[in-house]
C-alpha positions in Angstrom: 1.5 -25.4 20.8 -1.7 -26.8 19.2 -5.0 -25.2 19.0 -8.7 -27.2 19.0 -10.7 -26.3 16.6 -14.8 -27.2 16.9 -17.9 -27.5 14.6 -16.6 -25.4 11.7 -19.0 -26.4 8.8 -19.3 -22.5 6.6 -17.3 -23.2 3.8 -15.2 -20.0 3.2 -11.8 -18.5 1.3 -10.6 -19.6 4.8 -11.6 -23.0 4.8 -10.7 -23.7 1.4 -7.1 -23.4 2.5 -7.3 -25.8 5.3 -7.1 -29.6 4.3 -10.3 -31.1 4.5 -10.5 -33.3 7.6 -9.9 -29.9 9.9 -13.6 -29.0 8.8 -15.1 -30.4 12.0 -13.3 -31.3 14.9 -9.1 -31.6 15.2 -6.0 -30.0 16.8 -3.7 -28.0 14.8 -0.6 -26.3 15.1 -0.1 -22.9 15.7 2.3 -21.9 12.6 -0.3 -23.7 10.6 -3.5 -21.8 11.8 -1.3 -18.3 11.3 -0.4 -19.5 7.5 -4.4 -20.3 6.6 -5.5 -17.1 8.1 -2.8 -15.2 6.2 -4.0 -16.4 3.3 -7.9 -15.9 3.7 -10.4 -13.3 2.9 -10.9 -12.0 6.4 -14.0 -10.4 5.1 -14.9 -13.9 4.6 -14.0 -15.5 8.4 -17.5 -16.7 10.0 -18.2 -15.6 13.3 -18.1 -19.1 15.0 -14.6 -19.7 13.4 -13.2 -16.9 15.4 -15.0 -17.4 18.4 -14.3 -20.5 18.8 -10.9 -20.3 17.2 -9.9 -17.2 19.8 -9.6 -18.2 23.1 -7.7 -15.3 24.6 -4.2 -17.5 25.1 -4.9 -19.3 21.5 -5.7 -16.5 19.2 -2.9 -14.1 21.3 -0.3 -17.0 19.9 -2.0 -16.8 16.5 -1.8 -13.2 15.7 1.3 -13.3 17.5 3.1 -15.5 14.9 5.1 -14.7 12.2 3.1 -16.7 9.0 0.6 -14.4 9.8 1.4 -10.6 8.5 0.6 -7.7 10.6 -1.6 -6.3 8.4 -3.5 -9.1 8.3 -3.6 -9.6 12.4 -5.0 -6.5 12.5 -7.8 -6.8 9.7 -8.8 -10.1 12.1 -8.9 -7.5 15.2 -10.7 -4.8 13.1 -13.2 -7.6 12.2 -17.2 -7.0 12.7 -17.3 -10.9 13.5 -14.9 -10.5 16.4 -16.3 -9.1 19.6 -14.7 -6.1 21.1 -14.3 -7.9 24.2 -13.0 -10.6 22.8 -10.2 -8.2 20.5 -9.4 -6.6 23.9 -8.8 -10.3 25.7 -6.2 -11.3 22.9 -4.8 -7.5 22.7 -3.8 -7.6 26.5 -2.9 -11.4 26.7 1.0 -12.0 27.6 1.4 -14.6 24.4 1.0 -11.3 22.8 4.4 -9.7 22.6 4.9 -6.0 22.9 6.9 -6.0 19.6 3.9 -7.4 17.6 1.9 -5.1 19.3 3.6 -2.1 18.1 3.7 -4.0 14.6 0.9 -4.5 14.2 -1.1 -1.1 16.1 -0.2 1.2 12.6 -2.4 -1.2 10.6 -5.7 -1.1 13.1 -8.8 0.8 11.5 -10.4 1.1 15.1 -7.4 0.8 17.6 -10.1 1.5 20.3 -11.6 -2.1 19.6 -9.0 -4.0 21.0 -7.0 -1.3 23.3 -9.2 -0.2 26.5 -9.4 3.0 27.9 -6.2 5.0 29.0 -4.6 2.0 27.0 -1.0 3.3 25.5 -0.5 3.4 22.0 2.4 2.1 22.8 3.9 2.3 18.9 3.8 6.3 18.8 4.9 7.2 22.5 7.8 9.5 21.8 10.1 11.2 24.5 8.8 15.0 25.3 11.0 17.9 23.3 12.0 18.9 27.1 12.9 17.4 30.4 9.9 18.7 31.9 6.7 18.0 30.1 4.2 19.7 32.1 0.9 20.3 30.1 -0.6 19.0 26.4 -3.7 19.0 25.1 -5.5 20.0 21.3 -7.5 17.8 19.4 -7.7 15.7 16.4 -5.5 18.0 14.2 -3.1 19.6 16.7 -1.3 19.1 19.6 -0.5 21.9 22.2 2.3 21.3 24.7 4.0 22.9 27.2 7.6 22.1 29.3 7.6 23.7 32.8 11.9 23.2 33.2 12.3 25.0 29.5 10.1 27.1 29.4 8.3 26.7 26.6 5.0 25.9 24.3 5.1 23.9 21.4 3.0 22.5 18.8 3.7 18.9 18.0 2.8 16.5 15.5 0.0 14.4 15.8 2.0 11.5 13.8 4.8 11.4 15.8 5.2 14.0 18.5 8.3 15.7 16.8 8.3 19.6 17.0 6.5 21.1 14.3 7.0 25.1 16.1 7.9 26.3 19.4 8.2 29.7 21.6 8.8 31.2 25.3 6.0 30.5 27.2 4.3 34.0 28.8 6.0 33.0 32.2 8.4 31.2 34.7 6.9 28.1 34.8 4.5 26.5 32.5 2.1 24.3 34.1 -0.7 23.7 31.7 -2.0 23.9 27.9 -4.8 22.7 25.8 -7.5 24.0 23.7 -8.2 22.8 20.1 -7.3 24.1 16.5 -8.5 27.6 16.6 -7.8 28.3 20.7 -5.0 28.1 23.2 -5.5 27.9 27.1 -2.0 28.2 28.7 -1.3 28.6 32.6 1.8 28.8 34.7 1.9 28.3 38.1 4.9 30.7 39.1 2.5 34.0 37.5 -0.8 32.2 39.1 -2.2 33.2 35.7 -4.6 31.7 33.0 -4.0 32.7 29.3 -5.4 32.6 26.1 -2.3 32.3 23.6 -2.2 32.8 20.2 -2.3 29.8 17.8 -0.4 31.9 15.2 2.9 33.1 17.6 1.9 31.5 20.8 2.0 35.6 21.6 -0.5 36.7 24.9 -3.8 37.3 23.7 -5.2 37.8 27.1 -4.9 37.0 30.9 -6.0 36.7 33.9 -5.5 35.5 37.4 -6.0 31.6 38.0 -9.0 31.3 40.7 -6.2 29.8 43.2 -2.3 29.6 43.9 -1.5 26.2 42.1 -2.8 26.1 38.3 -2.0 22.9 37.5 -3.3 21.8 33.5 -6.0 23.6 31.7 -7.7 22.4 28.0 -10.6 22.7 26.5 -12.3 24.5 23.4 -13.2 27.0 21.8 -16.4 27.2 24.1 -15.3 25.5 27.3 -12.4 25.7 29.7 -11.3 23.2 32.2 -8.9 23.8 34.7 -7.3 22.1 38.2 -5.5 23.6 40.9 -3.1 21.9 43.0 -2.9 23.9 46.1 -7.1 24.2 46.6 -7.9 20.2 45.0 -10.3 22.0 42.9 -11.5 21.4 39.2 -13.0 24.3 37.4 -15.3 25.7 34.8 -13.8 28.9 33.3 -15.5 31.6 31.7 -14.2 31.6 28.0 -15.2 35.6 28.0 -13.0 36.1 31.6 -11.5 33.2 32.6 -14.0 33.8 36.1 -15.3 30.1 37.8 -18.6 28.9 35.8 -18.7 26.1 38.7 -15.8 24.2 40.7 -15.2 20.8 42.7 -13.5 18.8 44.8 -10.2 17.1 42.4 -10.5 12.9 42.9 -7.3 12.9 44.6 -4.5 15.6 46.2 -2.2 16.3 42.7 -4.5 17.4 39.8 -1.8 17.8 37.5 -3.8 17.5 34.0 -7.3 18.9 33.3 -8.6 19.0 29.6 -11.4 17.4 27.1 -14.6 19.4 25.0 -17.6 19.5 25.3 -18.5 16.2 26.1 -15.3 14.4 27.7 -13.0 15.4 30.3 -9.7 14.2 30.9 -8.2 14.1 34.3 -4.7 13.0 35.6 -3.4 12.5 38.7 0.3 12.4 39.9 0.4 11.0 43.3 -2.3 8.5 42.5 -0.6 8.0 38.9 -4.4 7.5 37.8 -6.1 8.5 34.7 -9.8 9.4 34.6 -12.6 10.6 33.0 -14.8 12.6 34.8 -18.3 14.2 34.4 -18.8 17.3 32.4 -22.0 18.2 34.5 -20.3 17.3 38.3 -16.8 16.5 37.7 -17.2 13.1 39.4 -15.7 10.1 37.9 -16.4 8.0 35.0 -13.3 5.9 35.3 -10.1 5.6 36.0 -7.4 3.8 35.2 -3.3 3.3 36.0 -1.3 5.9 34.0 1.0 4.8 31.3 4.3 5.6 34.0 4.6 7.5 37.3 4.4 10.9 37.6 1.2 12.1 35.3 1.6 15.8 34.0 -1.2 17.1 31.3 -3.6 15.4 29.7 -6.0 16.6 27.1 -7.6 15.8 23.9 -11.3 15.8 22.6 -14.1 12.4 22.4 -11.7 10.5 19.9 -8.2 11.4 21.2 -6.5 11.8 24.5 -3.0 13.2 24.4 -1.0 12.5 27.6 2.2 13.2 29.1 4.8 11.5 32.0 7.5 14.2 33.4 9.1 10.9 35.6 9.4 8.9 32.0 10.2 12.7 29.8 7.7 11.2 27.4 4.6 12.1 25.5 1.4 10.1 24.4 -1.4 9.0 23.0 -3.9 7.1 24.6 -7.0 5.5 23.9 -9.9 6.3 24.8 -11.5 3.2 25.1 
C-alpha cells in the first residue's frame, strides 16, 4: 500500500528523516512512512503533514504498522495538531486492528480524543468476579460492584477490575450500586429496598423502601442519588437524607437496568434496547445514546471523566469512555 503525500514544505525532525525529493509531492510506502514517524519529534509534526498525511484508511495503516512503536502511535493521536475528529476517524477505521488498539490504548494521554462516547476500552475489559454482574458504579478512585446470582458487593480495582474486597450483600438479590469514594448506594430487587452501605465493611448504614417494585441500578454521590425501576419505567431523584423521590420520569425504554453519574452526568443503560445513554440531570431526557459494548446491559455508573459499565450476557466488566 502507498500513501500520497502533498505540499509539505515545514522543515521538521520529521522531515529531516525523509529523503529529500518526498518534500513536495510523491507516493510512498507504508512501512516507510511508519519508520520516519517513529523516528520524529512528534512535538515537531506540522499540522498540514498530518492532515494531509491521515486520511482515515492511510493513517489507520500507518499507526497500524509495526516500524512504528505504540508509544509513538499514540503520542501522534494525543497530538494538539491532529483533530479529534480526525483521531476518532483513524481510531475506528477497520485497517486499524483490534490488537494495535489494545497496544497501543495504555499509552494515550487523552483516550477520549480518539475513542467516542460509550466507546470500550477495549484493553482493560476484564470478566466480572461473578456470573451475574448486576450493578457498578464509583468514581475516579473506586469502583463499587455488585453480582445479583452471588450475592455479593465488591470493590474492584480501577486498573484492572480484580477484587480488591468483597462481602454479602444486605439481601437476596442485588440489583444496583454506585456512589463515589466516601458513599455507597446499594439496592436489591428481592427486598424492594434502597441502602446506604458502608465503604468500610459494606455493613447497612441505613434503608429504606425503593419508591417501586423493581429497583433496578442506583449511583450517584455524596449529594445526589439516581435510581431506575424496572417494573414502573421510572428514573428517580432520591433524597440523600431519606431515600424519598426529589422528582421522577419516564425511563427511554422498558429495561432500565443501570442508573448512575454526579452531579453533572448521568449514566443510563438499557437491556432490551442494549443502548447506553446520557441523560439530563434537570429532566432525565436524553443526551445520547449509543450501542452497548455486548447484549444484556446491567449497571452503569461513574462520574464526568469515567463511566464504569457492566454486561451480565458477556459476565464482563468495563470501562468506557465518555466521549
Amino acid at each position: 500500500m502507498s500513501l500520497l503525500i502533498k505540499g509539505v514544505t515545514k522543515h521538521s525532525e520529521l522531515t529531516d528523516v525523509l529523503p529529500s525529493d518526498h518534500h513536495t509531492k510523491t507516493t510512498m510506502a507504508v512501512a516507510e512512512i511508519a519508520s520516519a514517524m517513529n523516528g520524529a519529534d512528534t512535538g515537531s509534526i506540522p499540522a498540514i503533514y498530518l492532515e494531509i498525511l491521515y486520511v482515515a484508511a492511510d493513517g489507520a495503516s500507518v499507526l497500524d504498522h509495526a516500524n512504528l512503536t505504540a508509544a509513538k502511535a499514540a503520542s501522534i493521536l494525543d497530538h494538539a495538531n491532529l483533530t479529534e475528529s480526525k483521531a476518532e476517524d483513524i481510531w475506528h477505521h477497520a485497517n486499524l486492528s483490534l490488537a494495535r488498539r489494545n497496544a497501543i490504548g495504555p499509552n494515550l494521554t487523552t483516550p477520549n480524543k480518539p475513542l467516542t462516547f460509550a466507546d470500550e476500552y477495549t484493553w482493560k475489559t476484564a470478566s466480572s468476579p461473578g456470573t451475574a454482574p448486576s450493578g457498578i458504579g464509583g468514581d475516579s478512585t473506586k469502583i463499587w460492584h455488585c453480582d445479583g446470582g452471588a450475592d455479593k458487593v465488591y470493590e474492584l480495582s480501577t486498573t484492572d477490575f480484580s477484587v480488591v474486597r468483597q462481602a454479602a450483600s444486605p439481601g437476596t438479590i442485588a440489583s444496583g450500586i454506585g456512589g463515589d469514594s466516601t458513599k455507597i448506594w446499594h439496592c436489591d430487587n428481592n427486598a424492594t429496598k434502597v441502602y446506604e452501605l458502608s465503604t468500610a465493611d459494606f455493613s447497612v448504614v441505613r434503608q429504606a423502601a425503593s419508591p417501586s417494585t423493581y429497583p433496578c441500578g442506583i449511583g450517584g454521590t455524596s449529594t445526589k442519588i439516581w435510581h431506575g425501576d424496572s417494573d414502573s419505567d421510572q428514573l428517580y431523584e432520591l433524597s440523600i437524607a431519606d431515600f424519598s423521590v426529589v422528582k421522577q420520569a419516564a425511563s427511554p425504554g422498558t429495561a432500565p437496568y443501570g442508573t448512575g453519574g454526579d452531579s453533572t452526568k448521568i449514566w443510563h443503560c438499557e437491556s432490551i434496547l442494549d443502548k447506553v445513554y446520557e441523560l439530563s440531570t434537570t429532566d432525565f431526557s436524553v443526551v445520547r445514546q449509543v450501542a452497548s459494548p455486548s447484549t444484556f446491559p446491567k449497571g452503569i455508573g461513574g462520574n464526568s471523566t469515567k463511566i464504569w459499565h457492566g454486561d451480565t450476557t458477556a459476565d464482563k466488566v468495563y470501562e468506557l469512555s465518555t466521549g
